[in-house]
C-alpha positions as CSV (number, residue, x, y, z in Angstrom):
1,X,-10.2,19.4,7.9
2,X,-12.7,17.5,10.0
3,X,-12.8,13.8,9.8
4,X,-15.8,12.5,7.9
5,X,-18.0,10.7,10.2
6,X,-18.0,7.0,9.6
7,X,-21.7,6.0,7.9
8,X,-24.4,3.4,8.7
9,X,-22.7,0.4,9.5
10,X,-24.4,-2.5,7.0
11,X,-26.5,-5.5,8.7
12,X,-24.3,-8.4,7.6
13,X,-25.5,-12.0,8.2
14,X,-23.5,-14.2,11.0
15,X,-21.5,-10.7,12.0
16,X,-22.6,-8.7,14.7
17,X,-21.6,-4.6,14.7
18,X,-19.0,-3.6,17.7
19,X,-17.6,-0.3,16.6
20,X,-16.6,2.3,14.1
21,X,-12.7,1.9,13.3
22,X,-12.0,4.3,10.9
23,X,-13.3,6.7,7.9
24,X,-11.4,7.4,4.3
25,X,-11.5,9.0,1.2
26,X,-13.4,5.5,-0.5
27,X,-14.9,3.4,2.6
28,X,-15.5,3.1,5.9
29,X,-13.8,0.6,8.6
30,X,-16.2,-1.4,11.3
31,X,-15.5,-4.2,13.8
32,X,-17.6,-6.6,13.9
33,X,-17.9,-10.2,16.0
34,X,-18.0,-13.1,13.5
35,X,-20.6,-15.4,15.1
36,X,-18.5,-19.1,13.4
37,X,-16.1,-19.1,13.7
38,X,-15.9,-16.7,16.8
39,X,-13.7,-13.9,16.4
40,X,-13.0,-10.4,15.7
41,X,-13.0,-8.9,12.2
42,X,-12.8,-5.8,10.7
43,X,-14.8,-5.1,7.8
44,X,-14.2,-2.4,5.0
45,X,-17.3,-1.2,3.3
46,X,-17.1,1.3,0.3
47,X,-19.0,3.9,0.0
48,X,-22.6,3.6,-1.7
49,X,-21.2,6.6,-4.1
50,X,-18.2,5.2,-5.4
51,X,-20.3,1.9,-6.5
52,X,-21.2,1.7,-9.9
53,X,-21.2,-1.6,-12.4
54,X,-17.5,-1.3,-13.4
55,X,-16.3,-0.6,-9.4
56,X,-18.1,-3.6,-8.7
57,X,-16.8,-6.0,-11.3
58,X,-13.2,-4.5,-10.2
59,X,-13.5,-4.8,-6.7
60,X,-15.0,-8.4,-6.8
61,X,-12.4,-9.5,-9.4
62,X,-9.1,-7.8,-7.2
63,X,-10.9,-9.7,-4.2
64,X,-10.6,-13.2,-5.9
65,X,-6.3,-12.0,-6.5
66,X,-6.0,-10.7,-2.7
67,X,-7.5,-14.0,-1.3
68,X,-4.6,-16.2,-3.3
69,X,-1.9,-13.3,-1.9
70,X,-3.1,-12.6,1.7
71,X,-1.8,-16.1,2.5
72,X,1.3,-14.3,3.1
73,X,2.7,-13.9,6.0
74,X,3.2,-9.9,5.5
75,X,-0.3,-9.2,3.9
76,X,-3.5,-9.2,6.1
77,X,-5.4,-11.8,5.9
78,X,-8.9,-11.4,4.0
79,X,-11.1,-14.0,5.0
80,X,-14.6,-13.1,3.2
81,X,-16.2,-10.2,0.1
82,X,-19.5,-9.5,-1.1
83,X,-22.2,-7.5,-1.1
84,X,-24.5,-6.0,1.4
85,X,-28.2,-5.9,1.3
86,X,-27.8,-2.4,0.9
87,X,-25.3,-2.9,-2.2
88,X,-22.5,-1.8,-0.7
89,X,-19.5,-3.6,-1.2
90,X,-17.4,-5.2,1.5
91,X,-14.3,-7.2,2.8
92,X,-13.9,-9.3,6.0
93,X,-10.5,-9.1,7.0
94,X,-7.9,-9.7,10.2
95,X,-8.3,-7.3,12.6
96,X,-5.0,-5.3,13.4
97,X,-5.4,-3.5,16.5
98,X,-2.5,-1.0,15.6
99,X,-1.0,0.6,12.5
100,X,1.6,3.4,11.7
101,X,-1.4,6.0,10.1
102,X,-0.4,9.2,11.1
103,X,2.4,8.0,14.3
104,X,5.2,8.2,11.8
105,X,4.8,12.2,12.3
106,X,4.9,12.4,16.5
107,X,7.1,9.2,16.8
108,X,10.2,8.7,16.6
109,X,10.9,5.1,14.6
110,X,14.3,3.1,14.8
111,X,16.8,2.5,12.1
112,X,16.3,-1.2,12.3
113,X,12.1,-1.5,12.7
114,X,12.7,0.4,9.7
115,X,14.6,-2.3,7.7
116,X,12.6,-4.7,9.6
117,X,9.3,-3.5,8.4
118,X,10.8,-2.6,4.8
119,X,12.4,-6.3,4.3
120,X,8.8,-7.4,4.8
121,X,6.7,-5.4,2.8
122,X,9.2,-5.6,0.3
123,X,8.8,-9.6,0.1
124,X,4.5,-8.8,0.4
125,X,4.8,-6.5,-2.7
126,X,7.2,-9.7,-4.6
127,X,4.5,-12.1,-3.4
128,X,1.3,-9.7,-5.0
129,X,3.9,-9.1,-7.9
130,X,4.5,-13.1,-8.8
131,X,0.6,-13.2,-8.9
132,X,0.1,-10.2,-11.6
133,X,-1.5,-8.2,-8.4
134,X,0.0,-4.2,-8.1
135,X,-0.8,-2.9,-4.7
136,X,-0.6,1.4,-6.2
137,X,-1.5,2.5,-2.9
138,X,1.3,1.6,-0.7
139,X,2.0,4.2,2.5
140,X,2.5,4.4,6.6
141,X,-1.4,4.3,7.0
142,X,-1.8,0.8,4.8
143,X,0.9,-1.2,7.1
144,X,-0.5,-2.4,10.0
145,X,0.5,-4.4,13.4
146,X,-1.3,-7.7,14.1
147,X,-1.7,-8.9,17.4
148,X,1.5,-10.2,17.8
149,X,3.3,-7.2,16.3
150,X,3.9,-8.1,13.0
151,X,3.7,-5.7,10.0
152,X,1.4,-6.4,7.5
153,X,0.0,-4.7,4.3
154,X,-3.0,-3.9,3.9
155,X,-5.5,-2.6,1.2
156,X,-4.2,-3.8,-2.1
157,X,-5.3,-1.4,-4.6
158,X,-9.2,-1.1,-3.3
159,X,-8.9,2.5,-3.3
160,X,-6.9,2.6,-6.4
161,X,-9.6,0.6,-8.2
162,X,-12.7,2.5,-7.1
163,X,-10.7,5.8,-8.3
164,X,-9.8,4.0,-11.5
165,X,-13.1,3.2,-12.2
166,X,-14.5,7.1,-11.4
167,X,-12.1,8.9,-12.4
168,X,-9.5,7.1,-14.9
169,X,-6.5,7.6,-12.8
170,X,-5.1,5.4,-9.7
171,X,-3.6,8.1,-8.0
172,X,-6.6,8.6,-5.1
173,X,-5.0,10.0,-2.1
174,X,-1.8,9.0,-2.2
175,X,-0.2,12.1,-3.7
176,X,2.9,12.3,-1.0
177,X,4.2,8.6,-2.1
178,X,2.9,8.4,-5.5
179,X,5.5,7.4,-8.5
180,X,5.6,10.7,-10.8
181,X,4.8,8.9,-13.3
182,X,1.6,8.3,-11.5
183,X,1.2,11.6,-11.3
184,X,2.3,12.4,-15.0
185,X,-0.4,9.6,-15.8
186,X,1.8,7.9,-17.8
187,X,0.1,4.7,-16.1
188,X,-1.9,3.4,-13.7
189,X,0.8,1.7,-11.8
190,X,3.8,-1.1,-12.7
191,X,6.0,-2.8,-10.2
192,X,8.2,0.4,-10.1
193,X,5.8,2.2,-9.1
194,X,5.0,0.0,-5.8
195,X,9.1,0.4,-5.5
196,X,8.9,4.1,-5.2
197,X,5.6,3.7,-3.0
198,X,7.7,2.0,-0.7
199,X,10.6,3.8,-0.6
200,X,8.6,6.8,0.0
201,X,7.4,5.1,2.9
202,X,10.7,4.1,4.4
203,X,11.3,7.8,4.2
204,X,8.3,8.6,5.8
205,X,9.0,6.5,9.0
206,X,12.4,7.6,9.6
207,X,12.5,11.2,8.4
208,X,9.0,11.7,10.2
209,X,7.7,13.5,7.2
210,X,7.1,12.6,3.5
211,X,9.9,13.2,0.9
212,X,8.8,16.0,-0.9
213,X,7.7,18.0,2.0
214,X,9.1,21.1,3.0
215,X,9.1,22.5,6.6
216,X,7.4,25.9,6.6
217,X,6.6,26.1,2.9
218,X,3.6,25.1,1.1
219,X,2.7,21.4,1.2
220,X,-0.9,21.2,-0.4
221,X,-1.0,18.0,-2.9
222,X,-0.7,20.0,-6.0
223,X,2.8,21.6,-4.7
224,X,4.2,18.2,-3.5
225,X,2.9,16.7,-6.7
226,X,4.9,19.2,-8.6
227,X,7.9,18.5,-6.6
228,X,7.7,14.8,-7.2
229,X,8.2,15.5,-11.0
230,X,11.5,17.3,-10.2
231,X,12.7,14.5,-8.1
232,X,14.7,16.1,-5.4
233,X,13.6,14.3,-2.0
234,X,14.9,16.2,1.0
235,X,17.5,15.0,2.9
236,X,16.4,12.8,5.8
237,X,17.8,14.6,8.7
238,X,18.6,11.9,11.1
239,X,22.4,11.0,12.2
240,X,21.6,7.2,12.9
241,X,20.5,7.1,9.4
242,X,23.7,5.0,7.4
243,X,24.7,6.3,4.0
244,X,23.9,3.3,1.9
245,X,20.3,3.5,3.4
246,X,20.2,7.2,2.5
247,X,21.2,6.2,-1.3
248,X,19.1,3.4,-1.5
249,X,16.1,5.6,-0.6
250,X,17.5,8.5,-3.2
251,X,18.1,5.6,-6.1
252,X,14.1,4.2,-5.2
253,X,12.7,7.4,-5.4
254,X,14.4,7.9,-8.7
255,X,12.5,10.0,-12.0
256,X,13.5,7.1,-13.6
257,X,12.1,3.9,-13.0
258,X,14.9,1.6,-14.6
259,X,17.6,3.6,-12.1
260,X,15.1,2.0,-9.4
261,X,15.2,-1.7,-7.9
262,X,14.1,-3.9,-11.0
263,X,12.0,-6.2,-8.7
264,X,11.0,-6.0,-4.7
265,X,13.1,-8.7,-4.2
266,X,15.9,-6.6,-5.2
267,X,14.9,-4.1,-2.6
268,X,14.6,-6.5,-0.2
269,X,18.1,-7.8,-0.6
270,X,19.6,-4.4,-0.9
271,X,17.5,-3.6,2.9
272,X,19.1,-6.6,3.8
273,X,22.8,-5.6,3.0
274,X,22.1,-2.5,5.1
275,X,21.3,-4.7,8.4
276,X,24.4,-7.1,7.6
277,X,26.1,-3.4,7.2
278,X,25.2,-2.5,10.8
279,X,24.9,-6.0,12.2
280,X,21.4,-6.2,12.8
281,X,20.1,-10.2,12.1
282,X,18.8,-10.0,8.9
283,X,14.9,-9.9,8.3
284,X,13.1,-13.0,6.7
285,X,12.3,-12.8,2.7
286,X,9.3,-14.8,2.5
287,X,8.7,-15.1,-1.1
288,X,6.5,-18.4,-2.4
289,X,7.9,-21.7,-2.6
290,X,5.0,-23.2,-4.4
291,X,4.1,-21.0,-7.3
292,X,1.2,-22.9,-8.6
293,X,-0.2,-21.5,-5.0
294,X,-0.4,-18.3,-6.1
295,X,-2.0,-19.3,-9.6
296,X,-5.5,-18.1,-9.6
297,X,-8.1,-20.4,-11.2
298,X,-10.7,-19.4,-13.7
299,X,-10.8,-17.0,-16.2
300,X,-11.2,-13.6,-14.4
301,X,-7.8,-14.2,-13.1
302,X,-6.7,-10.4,-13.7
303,X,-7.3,-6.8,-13.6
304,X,-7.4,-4.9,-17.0
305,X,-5.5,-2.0,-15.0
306,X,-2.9,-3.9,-13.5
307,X,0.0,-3.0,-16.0
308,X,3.0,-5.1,-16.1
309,X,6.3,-3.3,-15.6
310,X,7.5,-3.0,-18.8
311,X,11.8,-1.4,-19.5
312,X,11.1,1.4,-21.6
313,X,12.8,4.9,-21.7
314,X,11.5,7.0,-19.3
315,X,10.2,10.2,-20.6
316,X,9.0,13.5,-18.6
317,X,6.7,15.1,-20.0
318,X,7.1,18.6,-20.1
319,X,5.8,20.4,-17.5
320,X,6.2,23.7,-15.3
């Protein structure tokens, strides 16, 4: 399928339009030259057709949460929101030259950038999670490389929110590295669900495909949904891959939440253990020091679709 082409790129005041960076399912991706200070930004605009009243009090409320969490060192930056004279909606946010998007598939990615990048989107998600903030759209195209090389998240739960607020569900997209309980709709998203998003995404970088896709069969979104509520993840077929890597993915990537990490931090530490297991130095956990950082101030400190994880049986719902 052809790539949409990108649309009209809106006249912002004290920004000045440089290029097209990107198209996607909700928004559109420009560069732009911030006249003050001077510098290079990119700027995400949704679509005109996914605005409507509720998008917009969603989007502008999950931009006041991102600007407390994207002081972290993994998360990119977001520097500015609003709204165009046009009415579309838009962020200002660090421009990362690079990302993983669709190189996961052609490239082949080492054990330890792996655990690198995992340790630190790990410690992102505990960060957004301290703050009541679900990312539900985590996967290879949303971590980018700054300048300097780092990893950082990106997008926290834009996309999710606009297809919330059309559709009822947070799924968008994101089928391959959706929690089946996403795709069950049993909710909208919970920290296990970011868990699994992430460990689907691990997967993805080493095993150079997603976890529920099979090689020469049918992969269309509806099959690998189905597959997802089986929970049988192929085997990553790589011999520098350690065992206790391979069953941490399998455990993440669980049916059942409460088999999964109960907390990113948990994840990180168990990525962690794997380095110390192959001594690699072991990645940073930056987690907040200063909670009252974090804290949001005002009333419209939270989504009504951010749902906190809560332990409860899990239950499939029966299904072919």
């Amino acid at each position: 399928m052809a790539r949409r082409i990108p649309t009209e790129p809106p006249v912002l005041s004290g920004f000045s339009f440089v290029r097209a960076l990107g198209s996607g399912g909700f928004a559109d991706v420009f560069l732009y030259e911030q006249d003050l200070p001077r510098r290079q930004v990119a700027v995400k605009v949704l679509l005109s057709d996914t605005v409507n009243p509720r998008a917009t009090q969603m989007f502008v409320a999950e931009s006041r949460l991102m600007a407390h969490v994207s002081t972290h060192p993994a998360i990119l930056t977001v520097f500015d929101a609003g709204v165009a004279a046009d009415g579309r909606l838009y962020l200002v946010m660090e421009y990362c030259p690079s990302g993983y998007g669709d190189t996961y598939r052609t490239a082949r990615i080492s054990v330890p950038e792996v655990l690198r990048t995992g340790v630190r989107m790990a410690s992102a998600l505990e960060t957004a999670h301290r703050s009541n903030v679900l990312h539900r759209d985590l996967k290879p195209a949303n971590i980018l490389f700054t300048t300097y090389g780092h990893a950082v998240l990106s997008d926290f739960g834009i996309a999710a929110t606009v297809a919330a607020s059309d559709r009822g569900d947070a799924q968008g997209l994101s089928v391959p590295w959706s929690a089946p309980e996403i795709i069950s709709q049993d909710t909208t998203g919970t920290v296990a669900t970011d868990i699994f998003s992430l460990a689907a995404t691990l997967y993805s970088l080493l095993a150079q495909r997603t976890p529920f896709e099979r090689t020469g069969r049918d992969n269309a979104p509806g099959v690998i949904a189905g597959r997802i509520l089986k929970g049988k993840p192929a085997d990553i077929d790589r011999v520098d891959v350690p065992d206790s890597l391979r069953q941490l993915l399998t455990r993440s990537l669980s049916l059942d939440p409460l088999t999964r990490p109960l907390s990113a931090l948990a994840f990180a530490r168990d990525l962690q253990a794997v380095e110390a297991e192959l001594g690699i130095a072991q990645t940073q956990i930056d987690v907040p020091v200063y909670l009252d950082a974090l804290a949001p101030s005002g009333g419209e400190t939270q989504l009504a679709d951010v749902v906190p994880y809560r332990r409860r049986p899990w239950r499939r719902r029966g299904r072919a």
